[in-house]
N, C-alpha and C positions, 0 to 999 in steps of 0.2 A: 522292921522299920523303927517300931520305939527303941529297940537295942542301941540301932544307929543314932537317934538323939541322942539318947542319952550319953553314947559314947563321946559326944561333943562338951561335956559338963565335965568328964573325966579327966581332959588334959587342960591344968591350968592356966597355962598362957592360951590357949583359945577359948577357954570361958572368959579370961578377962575381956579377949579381942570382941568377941562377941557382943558382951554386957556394956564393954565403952561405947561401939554403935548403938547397941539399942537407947543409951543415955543421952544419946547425941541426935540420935533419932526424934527421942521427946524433948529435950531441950528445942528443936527447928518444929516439931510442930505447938510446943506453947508459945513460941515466937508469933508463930503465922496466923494469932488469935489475937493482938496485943496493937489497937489501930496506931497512924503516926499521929501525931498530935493537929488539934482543929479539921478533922474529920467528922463529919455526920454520918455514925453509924448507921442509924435505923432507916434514911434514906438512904444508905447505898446500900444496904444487906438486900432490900428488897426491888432495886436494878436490877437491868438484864445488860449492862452496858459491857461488863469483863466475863460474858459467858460463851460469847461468841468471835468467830473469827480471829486476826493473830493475836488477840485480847485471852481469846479463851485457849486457846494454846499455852501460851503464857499464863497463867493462872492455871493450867492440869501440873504444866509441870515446878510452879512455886506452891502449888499442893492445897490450890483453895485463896493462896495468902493474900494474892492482885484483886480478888473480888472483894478481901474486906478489906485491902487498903492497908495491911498490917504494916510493922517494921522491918518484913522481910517479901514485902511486896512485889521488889525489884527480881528479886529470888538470884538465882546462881547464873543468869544472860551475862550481866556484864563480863564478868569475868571469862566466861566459855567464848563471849568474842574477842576480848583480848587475846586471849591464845590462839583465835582462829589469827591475828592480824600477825600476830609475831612467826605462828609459823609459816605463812606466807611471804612473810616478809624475810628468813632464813634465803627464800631464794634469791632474794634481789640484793641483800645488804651481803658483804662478806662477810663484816664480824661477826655475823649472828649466824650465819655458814658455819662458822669453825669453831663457834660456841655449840652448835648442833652434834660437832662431831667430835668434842671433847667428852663424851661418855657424862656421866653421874655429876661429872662436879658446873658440864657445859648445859646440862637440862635445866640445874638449881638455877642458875645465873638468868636464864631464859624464863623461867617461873617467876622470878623475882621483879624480872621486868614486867609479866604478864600483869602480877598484882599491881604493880605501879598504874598499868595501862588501865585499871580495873575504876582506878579514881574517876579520872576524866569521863569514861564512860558512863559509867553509875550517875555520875552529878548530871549529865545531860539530857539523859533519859529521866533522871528525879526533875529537875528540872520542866521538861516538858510534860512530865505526866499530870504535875501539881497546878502549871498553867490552864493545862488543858481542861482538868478536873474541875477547876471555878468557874471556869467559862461556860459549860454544861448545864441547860436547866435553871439558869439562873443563878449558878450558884447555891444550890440546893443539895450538893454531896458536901458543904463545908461550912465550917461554923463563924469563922473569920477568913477577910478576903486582902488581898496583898499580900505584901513583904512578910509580914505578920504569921502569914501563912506558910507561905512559901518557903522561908527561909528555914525555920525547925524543920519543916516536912523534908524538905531535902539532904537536910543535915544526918534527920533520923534512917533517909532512907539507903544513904548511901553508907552509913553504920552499919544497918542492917545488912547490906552486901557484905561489905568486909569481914562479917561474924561471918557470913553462913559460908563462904571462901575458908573461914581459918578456921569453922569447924571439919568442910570438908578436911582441908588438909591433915586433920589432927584425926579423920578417920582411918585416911591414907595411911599415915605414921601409926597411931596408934591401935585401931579398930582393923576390922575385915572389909575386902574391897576394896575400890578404886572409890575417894572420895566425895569427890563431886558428880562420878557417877549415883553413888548411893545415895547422894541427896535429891537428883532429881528419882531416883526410882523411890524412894520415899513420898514425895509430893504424888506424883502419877499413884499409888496405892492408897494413899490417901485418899484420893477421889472418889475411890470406886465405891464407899458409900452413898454419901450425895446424891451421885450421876445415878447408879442404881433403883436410887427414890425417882428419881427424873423418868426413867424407865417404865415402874411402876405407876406411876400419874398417868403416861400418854397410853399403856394398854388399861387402865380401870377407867379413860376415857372414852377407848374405841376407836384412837389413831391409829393403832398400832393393834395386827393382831397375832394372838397367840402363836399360833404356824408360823407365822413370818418371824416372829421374836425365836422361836424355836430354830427356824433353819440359820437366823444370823447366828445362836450359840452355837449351832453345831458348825459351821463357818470357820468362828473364832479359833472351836479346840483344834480346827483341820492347819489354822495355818498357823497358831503356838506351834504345832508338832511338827509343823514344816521348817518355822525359825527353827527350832530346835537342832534339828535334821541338818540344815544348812550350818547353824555354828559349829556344829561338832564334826560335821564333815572336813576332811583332810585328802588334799593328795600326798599321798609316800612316794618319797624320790630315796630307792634302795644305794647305799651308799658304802662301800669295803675299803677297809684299811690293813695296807699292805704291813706283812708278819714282821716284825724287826729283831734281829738278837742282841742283844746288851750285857754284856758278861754272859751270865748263866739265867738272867730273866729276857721271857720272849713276850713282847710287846706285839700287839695290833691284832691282825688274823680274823677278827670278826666282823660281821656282816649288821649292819643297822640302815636306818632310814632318816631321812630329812621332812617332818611334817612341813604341809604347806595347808593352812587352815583355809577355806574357803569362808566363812565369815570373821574372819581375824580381826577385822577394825569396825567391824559392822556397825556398836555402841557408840564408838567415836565419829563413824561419817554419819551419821544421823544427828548425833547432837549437833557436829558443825554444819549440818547443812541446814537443817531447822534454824537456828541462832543466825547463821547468815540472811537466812529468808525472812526471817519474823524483823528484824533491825529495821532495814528500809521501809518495811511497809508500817510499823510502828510509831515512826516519826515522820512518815508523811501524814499520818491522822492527826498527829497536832498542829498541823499547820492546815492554818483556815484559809486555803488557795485553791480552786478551781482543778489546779494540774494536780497537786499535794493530794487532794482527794481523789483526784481517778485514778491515781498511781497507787493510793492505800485499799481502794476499791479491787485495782486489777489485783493485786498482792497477796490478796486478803484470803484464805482457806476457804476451797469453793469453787473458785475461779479457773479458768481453765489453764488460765499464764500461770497462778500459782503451780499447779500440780507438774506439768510441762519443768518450771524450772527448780519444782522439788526435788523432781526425777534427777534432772542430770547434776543439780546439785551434792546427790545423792552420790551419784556414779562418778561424780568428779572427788571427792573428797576421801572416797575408798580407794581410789588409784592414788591419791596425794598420800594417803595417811599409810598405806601401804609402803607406797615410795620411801617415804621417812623413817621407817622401824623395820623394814627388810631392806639388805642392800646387798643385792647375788654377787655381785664383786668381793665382796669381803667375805660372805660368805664359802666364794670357791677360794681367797687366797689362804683362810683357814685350815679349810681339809687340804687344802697342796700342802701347809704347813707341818700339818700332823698326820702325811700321809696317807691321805682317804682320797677315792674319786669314786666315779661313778661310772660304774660296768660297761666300755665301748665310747667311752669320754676322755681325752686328754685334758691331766688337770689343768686351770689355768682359764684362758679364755674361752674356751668350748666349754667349757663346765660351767660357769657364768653365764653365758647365753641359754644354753640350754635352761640353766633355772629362771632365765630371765623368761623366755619364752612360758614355761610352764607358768611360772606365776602370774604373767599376763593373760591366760586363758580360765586361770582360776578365779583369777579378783574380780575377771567381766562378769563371769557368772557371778558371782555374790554380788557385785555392784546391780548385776540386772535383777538379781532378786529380790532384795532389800530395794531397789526404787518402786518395782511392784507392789511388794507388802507393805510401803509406807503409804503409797494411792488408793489400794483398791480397798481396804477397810474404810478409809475417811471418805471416800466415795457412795459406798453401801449406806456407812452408817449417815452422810449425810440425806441422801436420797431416798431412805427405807425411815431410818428412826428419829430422824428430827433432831440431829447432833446431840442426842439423849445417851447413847452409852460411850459407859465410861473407858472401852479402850478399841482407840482409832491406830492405824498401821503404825504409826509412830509409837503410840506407849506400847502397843505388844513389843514390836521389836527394840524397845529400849526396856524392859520390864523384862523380858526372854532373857537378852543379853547382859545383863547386870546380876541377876538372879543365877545365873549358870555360872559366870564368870567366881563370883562369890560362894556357889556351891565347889568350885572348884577348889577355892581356895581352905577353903574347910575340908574338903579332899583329901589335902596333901599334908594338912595338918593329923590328920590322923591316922593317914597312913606313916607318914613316920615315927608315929607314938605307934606303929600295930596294933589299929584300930578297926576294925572296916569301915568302909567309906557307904558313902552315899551308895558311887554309879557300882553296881552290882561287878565290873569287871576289874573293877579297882583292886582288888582283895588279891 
């Protein structure tokens, strides 16, 4: 296993790729220490107000930064629902239809928009968070009250969005991983000190005892090894391409397969459905209204309507995001292109159905299991350990799937240096 590290040091452009994340890494958490301006630190460090509920969601995965209030407070939301808005919106607008299916140059266009969208929302949510925050306790998380206040905190905060966006993006480009994945899986690892100590208080207390802290770890490693199991899993759809002759070179004859990943978007319909779920109920807490509160009340992690419309947020957004990055249509007029079909299939339309059908029977299952594993840990852990540990079904399965995804990528980087990799089968 040391061999395998090391072997990642050996090939220059992935030690660089490596060492610019981890740079960028610690750049987003000296950020998430640094308050926004007329903030009362020492009263809010010692609140419980952003430890809980869709407050303390938001604050695992800004990595601590919502609870002090920092410059990157806001953390990577705004943005993750701007993209949830545009890619929903691909379906109803044309042009952003046919921006979708312009390959490379129609995603930039689309990205571009997303950041745009990323202002308006940032400023609104800064906005309400900073109202809200005065009006608390008297005024007692803040050092000056108004405009005074208001206006830098918001200016700072919605700064701070825009960095940690154009760092993700510059992990993307420049770094290993998917950007703004690795920034929340950054913040979520972050945590796990903290929350740990939280751990530790409630069993040196007597809330919590040992056997029961014991059967929730062994829990935990049972259902990592299940994420696990579920992302790497694949159906093989076995696929032959018929023999061609060309002068004197003979093309095709060989036999291969079409993976169909069963958690293929897993990382992506979690962050959107989370991001969709935490928005509404986020700003109906700032508003001091009778309905505003039972709405942020029902909303709120805990609740039974929250978990109900986690679930099928869940299982809607892996059939959407699926839809969008697999299209069996195109898929089967490929292989009819370059002469492949699939054994007892006419290429063409049957051959698109059939993948359509398979892929619809695979995504359910990952959709159903991934709603599960984001419930029933935040379930345990709320009802066993007093929302003390630090990873609930959401950061496993966003921590699992970022972490492999990244391992992967480092995979393939060293097998084509002839390296060995990581996964044992790689080689």
């Amino acid at each position: 296993m040391w061999e395998r590290v090391q072997n990642i040091f050996k090939v220059p452009e992935l030690r660089k790729k490596i060492l610019f994340t981890l740079g960028i890494f610690l750049v987003f958490r000296f950020g998430s220490f640094i308050p926004i301006p007329g903030i009362n630190v020492a009263a809010l460090t010692n609140s419980p107000i952003f430890q809980t509920g869709s407050f303390g969601l938001m604050n695992i995965f800004a990595g601590g930064a919502l609870g002090r209030m920092s410059i990157f407070a806001l953390g990577i939301m705004p943005y993750i629902s701007a993209s949830i808005i545009l890619q929903l919106l691909t379906i109803a607008i044309p042009y952003l239809e046919q921006l979708s299916k312009e390959g490379e140059e129609g995603r930039k266009k689309i990205n571009q928009y997303a950041r745009y969208f990323t202002l308006p929302i940032s400023a609104i949510q800064g906005i309400a968070l900073t109202l809200w925050l005065q009006s608390i306790n008297n005024g007692a998380f803040v050092v000056t009250q108004g405009i005074s206040f208001i206006l830098p905190a918001v200016l700072t905060l919605v700064t701070g969005t825009i960095f940690i966006m154009w760092l993700g993006e510059k992990i993307t480009e420049r770094g290993i991983g998917n950007g703004i994945s690795m920034i929340i899986f950054a913040g979520i690892v972050a945590r796990i000190r903290p929350m740990s100590g939280n751990v530790i208080k409630i069993l040196k207390t007597g809330q919590l005892s040992p056997f029961l802290l014991f059967i929730f770890v062994i829990i935990g490693i049972l259902i990592t090894a299940s994420v696990v199991l579920i992302y790497e899993g694949e159906r093989r759809i076995p696929i032959r391409y018929a023999r061609r002759v060309v002068g004197r070179k003979i093309y095709g004859g060989q036999t291969t397969y079409l993976p169909i990943r069963i958690g293929g978007v897993g990382v992506i319909a979690i962050i959107f459905a989370i991001a969709i779920l935490i928005f509404p109920s986020t700003i109906a807490r700032f508003i001091s209204h009778p309905i505003t509160q039972t709405i942020a009340r029902w909303l709120s992690p805990g609740t039974l309507l929250y978990y109900i419309l986690y679930a099928l947020a869940v299982i809607f957004f892996t059939f959407f995001y699926t839809a969008v990055v697999f299209n069996p249509v195109e898929v089967a007029d490929n292989m009819r292109k370059y002469g492949g079909f699939i054994p007892g299939l006419r290429p063409g339309r049957a051959t698109a159905e059939y993948i359509t059908n398979i892929l619809t029977r695979v995504t359910f299952i990952g959709a159903l299991f991934f709603a599960a594993i984001a419930i029933l840990p935040s379930i345990i852990n709320e009802k066993f350990l007093f929302n003390s540990f630090p990873f609930g079904g959401t950061s496993i399965l966003i921590a699992v799937g970022v972490a492999l995804d990244t391992v992967q990528q480092v995979e393939s980087h060293l097998l084509m240096r002839h390296y060995k990799g990581f996964i044992k089968t790689g080689g």
